[in-house]
N, C-alpha and C positions, 0 to 999 in steps of 0.2 A: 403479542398484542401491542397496537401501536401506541407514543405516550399520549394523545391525543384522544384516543377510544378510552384507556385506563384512567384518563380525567374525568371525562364524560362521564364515564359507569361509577367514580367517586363520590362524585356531584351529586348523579341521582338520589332523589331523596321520595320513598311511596307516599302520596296523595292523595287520597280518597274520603268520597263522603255520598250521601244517599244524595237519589236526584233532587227531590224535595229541598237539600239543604244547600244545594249548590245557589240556585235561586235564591233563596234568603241571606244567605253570605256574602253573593253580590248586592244583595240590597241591604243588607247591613254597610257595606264597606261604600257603594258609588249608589246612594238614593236616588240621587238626581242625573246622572248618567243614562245617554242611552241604549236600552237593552236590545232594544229592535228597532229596524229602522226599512219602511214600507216606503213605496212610492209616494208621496204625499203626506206619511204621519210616523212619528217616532213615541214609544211607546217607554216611560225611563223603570229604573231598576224599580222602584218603590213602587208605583203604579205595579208594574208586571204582576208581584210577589203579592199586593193588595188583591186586585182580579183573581190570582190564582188561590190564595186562601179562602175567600168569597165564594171560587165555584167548587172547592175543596166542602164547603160546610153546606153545600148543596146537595154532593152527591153522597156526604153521608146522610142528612135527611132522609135524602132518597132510601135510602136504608145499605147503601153500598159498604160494603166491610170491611178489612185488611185483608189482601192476597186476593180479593175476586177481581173478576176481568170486565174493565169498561173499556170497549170499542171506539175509535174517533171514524166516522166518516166527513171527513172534512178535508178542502183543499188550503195550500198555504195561508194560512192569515195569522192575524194575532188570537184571535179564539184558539184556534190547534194549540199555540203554544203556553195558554192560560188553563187549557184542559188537560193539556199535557203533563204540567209541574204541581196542577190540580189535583191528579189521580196519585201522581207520589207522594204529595202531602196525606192524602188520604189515607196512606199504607195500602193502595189497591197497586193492579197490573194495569198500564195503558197497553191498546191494541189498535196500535192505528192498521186502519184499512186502505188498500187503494182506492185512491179517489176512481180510478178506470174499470173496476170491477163491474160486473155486470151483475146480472139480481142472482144466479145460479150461482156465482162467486161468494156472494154477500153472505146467500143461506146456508152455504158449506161452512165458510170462516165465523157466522155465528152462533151454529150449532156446534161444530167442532171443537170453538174456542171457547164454550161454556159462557159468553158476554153475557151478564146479568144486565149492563146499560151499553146503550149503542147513543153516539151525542152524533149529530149532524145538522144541517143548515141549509135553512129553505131558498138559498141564494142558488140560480143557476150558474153551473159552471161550464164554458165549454159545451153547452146544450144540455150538460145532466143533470139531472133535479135526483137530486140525490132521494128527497122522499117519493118520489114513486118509485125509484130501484127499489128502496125497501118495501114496500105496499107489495112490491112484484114476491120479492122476496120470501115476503114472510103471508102465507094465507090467510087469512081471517083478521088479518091487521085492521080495516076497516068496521069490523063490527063491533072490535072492544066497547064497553062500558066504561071502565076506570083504565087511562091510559100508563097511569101510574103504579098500578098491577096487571101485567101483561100476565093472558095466559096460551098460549100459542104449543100446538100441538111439537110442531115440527120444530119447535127451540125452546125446551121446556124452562131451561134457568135464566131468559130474558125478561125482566120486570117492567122495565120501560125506556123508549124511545123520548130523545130529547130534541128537539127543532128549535134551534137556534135561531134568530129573526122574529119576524112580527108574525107569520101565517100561520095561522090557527089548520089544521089537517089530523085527520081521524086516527087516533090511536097511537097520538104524538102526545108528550105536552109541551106545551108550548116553554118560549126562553122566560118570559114574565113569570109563568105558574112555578119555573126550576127554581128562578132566582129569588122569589118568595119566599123558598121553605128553608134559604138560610137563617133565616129567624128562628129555625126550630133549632140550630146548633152552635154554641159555643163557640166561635174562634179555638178554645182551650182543646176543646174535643179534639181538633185537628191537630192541634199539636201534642198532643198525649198520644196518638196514633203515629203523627211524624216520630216521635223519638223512639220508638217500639221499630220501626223497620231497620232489618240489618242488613246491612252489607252485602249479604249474599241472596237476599229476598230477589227474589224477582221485580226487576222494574217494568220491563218491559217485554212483550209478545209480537215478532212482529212474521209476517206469513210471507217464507220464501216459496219459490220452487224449486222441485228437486228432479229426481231422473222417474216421478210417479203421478199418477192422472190430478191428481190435488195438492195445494201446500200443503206445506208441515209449520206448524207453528215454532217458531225459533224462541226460545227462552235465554233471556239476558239479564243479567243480575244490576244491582244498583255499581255494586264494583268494578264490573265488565264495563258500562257505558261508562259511569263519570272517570273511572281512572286512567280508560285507553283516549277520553275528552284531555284528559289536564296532561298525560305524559304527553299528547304527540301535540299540544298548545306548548307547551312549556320546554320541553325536553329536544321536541325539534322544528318546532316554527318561532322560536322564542317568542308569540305574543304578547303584547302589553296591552296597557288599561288605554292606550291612547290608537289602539287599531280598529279599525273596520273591515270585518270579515263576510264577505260579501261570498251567497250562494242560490244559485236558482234555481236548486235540488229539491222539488217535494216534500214537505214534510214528514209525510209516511215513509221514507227512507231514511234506513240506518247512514246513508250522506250525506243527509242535512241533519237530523239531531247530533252528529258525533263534531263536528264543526261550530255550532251553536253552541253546545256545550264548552267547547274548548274555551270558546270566547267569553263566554260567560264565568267562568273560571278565574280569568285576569279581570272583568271589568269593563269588556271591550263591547261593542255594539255590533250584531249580528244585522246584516243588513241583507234583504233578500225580495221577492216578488210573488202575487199570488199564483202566477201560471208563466213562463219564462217567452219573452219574444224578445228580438237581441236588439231593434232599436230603442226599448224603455228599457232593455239591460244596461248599455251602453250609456244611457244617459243615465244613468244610476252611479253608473263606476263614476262616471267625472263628477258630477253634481253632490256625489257624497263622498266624495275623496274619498273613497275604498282603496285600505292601504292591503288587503292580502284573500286572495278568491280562491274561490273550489268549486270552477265549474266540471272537472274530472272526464265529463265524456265526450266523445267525438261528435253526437248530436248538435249541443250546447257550442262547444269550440268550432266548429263549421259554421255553424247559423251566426257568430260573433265575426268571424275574419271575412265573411262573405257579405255582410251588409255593406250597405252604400258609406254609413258613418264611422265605418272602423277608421278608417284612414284618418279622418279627420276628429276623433274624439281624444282629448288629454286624458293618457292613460299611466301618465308619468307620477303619480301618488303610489303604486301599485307597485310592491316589492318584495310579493311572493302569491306563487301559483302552484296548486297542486295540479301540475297541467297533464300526468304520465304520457309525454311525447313519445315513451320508450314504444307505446301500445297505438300510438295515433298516426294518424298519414302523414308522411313526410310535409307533407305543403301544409301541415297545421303548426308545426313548429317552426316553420321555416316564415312564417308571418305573424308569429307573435313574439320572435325575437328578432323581428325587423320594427313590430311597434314597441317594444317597450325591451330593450337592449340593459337596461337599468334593475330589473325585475331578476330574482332569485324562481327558477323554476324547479319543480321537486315532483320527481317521481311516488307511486304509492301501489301497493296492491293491497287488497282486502277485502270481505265481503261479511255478509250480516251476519252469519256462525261466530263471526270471531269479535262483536262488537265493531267492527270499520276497519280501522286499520289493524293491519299485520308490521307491515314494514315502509319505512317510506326515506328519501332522504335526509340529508342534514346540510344544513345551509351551507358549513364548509365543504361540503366536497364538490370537487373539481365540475366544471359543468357539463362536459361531456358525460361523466355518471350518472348525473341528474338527469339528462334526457335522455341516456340511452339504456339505462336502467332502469328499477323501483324500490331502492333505497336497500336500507339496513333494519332488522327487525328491532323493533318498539323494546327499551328496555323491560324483561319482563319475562317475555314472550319467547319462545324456541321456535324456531321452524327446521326441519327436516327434508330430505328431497328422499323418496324412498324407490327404488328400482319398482317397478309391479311385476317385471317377468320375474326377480330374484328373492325380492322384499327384505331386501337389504340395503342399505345407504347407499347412493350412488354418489361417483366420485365427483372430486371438486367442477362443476363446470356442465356435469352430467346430466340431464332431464328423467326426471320421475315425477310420482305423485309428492303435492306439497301437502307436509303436515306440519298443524301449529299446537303447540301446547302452550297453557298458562292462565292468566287470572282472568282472560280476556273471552275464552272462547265460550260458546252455549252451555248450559246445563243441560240442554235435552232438547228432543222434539216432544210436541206438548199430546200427552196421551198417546204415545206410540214408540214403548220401550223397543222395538224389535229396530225400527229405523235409526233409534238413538242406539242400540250397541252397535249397528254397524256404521256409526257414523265417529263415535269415541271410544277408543281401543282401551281394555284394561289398563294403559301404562299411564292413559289422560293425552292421546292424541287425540288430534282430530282429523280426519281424512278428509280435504277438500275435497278430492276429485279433477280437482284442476292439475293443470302438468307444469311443472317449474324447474327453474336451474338457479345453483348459487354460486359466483364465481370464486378465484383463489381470495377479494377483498372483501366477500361474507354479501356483496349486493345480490337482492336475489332480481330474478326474471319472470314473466309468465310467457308460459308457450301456448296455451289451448287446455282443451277441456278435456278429461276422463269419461266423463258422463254424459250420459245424451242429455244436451242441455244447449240450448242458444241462450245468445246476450244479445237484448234487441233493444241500441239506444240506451244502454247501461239496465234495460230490466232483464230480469232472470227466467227463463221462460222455460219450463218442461215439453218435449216435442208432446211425451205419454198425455200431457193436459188436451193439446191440441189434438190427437189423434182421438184420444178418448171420446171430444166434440164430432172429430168427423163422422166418428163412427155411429154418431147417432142416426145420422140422413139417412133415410131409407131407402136410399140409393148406393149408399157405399158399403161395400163386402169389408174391405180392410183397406187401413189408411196407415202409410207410414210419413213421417215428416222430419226434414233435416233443416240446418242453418245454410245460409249461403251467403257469400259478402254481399254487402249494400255499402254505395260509395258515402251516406249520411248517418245512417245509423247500425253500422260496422257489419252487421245481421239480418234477417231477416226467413222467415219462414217458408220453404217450399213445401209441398204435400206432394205423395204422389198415392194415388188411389186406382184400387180395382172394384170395377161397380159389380152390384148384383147383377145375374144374368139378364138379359135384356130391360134393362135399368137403361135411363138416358140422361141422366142427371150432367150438366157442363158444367164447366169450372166458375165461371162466375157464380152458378146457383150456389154452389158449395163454400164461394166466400163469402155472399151475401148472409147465408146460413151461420157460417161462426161469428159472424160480426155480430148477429143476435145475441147469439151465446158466449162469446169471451170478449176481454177488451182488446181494445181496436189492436195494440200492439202487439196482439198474440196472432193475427188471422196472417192467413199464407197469403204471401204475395205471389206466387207461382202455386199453378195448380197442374198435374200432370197425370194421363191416366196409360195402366200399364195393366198386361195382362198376364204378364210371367214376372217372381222377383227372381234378380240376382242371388243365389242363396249360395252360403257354407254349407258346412255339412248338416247344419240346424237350423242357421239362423238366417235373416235377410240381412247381407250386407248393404248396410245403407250409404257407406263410403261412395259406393259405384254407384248409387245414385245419383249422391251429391256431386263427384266430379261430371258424371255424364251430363247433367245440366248446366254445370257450370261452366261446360267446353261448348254447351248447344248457345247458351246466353253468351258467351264471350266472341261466337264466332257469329252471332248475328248484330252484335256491337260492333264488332270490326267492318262488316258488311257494311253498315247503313253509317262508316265513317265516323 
């Protein structure tokens, strides 16, 4: 062991505290400090912690309890993040939702996930009015009586919807009528409930995809988020109270709360946008001296180095990027170490199973590791490379499935014990599914994926979701669906389909059809229709689908120059 790593691991000292307390700690320690910082408004510690106790003695009013599940549909703002540290103080479970979900998505994730309260906001976003998704969502929503006891066939443990804003609508209640019935509770209340939650309670629920037609609810503890927050703030980005941590990640991603949290940790100011476009990005980074970002995917990084204003925006405050160039196109690294030559870049791999990160760099090492790798794992934390043909360890350097053990990874998938044992092996691994290498100096790699599964623009997307959709049209016999590169958002979805016998259904109908039905970044960009599959001796090889298109698209790119 090197003397450098054996300092390191001396030093380390465990960290932890519930989410709820993280928030008040910083407003104990920096009142007046800002905790978030909006295009136009900053928002400081004291205020945040104020707001978030406020909507805390609201939704126990509401009659919400310790351990039950409140749902957020909301896009980035400071509400998300006051409802957010709101529900831990409570001793409840936050569930944030994607804001892209469609109503068929919404009514799975709130029956499934048991949501007694769902909060969202009558502000259009992007076109979506989030309350008619739900109206779509859930039937009988409109004729409630008391919107404040919800009784809905189809989501029997939802009590009520909350609409944030001014717009009065059927079977909501409104933001005035929520913040009213903090009257009915005690400040104390809230904190007799904050001190009761432990460590290993559940903070948080958030809905991946997996290799099957619907998410699984991912279950993350208070010590999984805030501890994997403060080790990889502390241990390897060393932030301080005087950073600005700038992210244009969603809030409903375990990518933006695990970065917020970090900062929040020291003191520092999480700086961020309600829906990301790279010229008010750009003028974020300079105007708010953003000294350290985590834009992470190749969407975000393209759409930044490809504006008109990159060239010309002072990006020179900026001195550290979770950029994983190991993973990005060469001409994405190659142009942000042409503007900012000054800046510490750092590799990372990780995903929501395991609380965010797994492993990431550390500011000394050499630079060529940082961008041509993805760090060293999280004090803590084990990972594994495991052969699949042998299932035994493979050698230094060797690809298999990565497994991670430790304080960081899920307790389960939420009501579906048969998925959770075969996702956490008796010994407390956890089988990503992903393929990875660690070299002879312990950096690990990612290669690709085990499971049928695309990354489209950093979201996780199951083909089983998308085909399940196809197969609704009554035109499609059977739909199988692969990933294929996209030069912006690294993925993207092909289908290929056999229709019913004399069925006429074209490809456009069949994307206009899932656009109804899933969010936009789920629908295939290719549609192709085939009348014999490739098969094994069982199965349809979908490899040879995916390269035969990828050879049909490459040589008609080549063609047209």
């Amino acid at each position: 062991m090197s003397t450098l790593r054996s300092e390191s691991l001396r030093r380390a000292r465990i960290q932890v505290t519930t989410l709820g307390d993280l928030l008040l700690t910083a407003a104990d320690r920096y009142p007046d400090s800002p905790a978030l910082i909006f295009p136009g408004l900053r928002v400081s510690y004291a205020a945040l912690a104020e707001r978030a106790l406020l909507r805390a003695r609201c939704l126990q009013a509401l009659g919400v309890r310790p351990r039950e599940h409140v749902g957020l549909l909301l896009t980035t703002s400071v509400e998300f993040v006051e409802c957010l540290f709101a529900i831990a103080l409570a001793g409840a479970v936050a569930v944030p939702l994607n804001a892209r979900y469609k109503y068929n998505e919404l009514a799975y994730a709130i029956e499934n996930g048991d949501l007694v309260t769902v909060i969202t906001t009558d502000k259009v976003a992007e076109q979506v009015n989030f309350a008619e998704r739900l109206g779509q969502a859930l039937p009988g929503l409109e004729a409630t009586v008391d919107p404040a006891r919800l009784s809905l066939k189809a989501t029997p443990k939802l009590r009520n919807l909350v609409l944030l804003g001014g717009t009065p609508r059927a079977g909501f209640l409104t933001e005035a009528q929520f913040l009213e019935r903090a009257a009915q509770v005690d400040e104390d209340a809230v904190h007799e409930s904050r001190l009761r939650v432990r460590l290993r309670d559940i903070a948080i629920m958030l809905y991946t995809s997996g290799t099957t037609a619907n998410p699984k609810g991912c279950l993350l503890t208070h010590e999984a988020m805030v501890r994997n927050s403060i080790s990889l703030g502390r241990n390897r980005y060393a932030l301080r109270h005087e950073d600005v941590f700038w992210s244009p990640l969603p809030m409903f991603h375990i990518a933006a709360i695990l970065p917020m949290c970090a900062i929040f940790d020291v003191g520092g100011a999480y700086a961020t946008m309600g829906y990301f476009e790279a010229g008010a990005a750009l003028a974020m980074l300079a105007s708010e001296k953003v000294t350290a970002t985590y834009p992470c995917f190749v969407t975000i990084m393209s759409d930044l180095i490809h504006h008109k204003d990159f060239a010309t925006t002072d990006l020179s405050r900026i001195t550290l990027m979770n950029s994983n160039f190991a993973v990005q196109p060469p001409g994405i690294a190659a142009a942000m170490l042409k503007a900012m030559p000054h800046a510490i870049y750092v590799g990372t791999f990780g995903m929501t199973e395991t609380a965010g990160t797994v492993s990431t760099s550390r500011l000394e090492d050499p630079l060529e590791e940082r961008i041509g790798r993805l760090g060293r794992p999280l004090p803590g934390v084990e990972v594994r490379i495991l052969d699949p043909a042998t299932g035994t360890d493979a050698p230094v350097g060797g690809r298999g499935e990565i497994l991670v053990r430790g304080y960081s990874i899920l307790e389960g998938y939420y009501k579906d014990p048969v998925k959770t044992a075969a996702a956490i092996d008796p010994e407390g691994w956890y089988h990503t599914g992903d393929i990875g290498s660690i070299d002879a100096a312990g950096t690990m790699m990612f290669h690709g994926r085990l499971k049928d599964m695309l990354k489209v623009g950093g979201e996780n997307v199951a083909a089983a979701e998308i085909e399940s959709c196809l197969q609704r049209h009554p035109g499609v016999k059977l739909a199988q669906v692969v990933g294929i590169p996209d030069a912006r958002l690294g993925e993207v979805a092909a289908a290929f389909i056999e229709r019913h016998a004399g069925a006429e259904v074209a490809a456009q109908e069949l994307m206009d059809f899932c656009r109804r039905e899933i969010a936009s970044f789920k629908v295939p960009r290719q549609v192709r229709f085939v009348t014999e599959w490739p098969m094994s001796a069982s199965k349809i090889q979908k490899f040879r689908l995916r390269d035969e298109l990828v050879r049909e698209l490459s040589t008609a790119a080549a063609a047209n120059g």
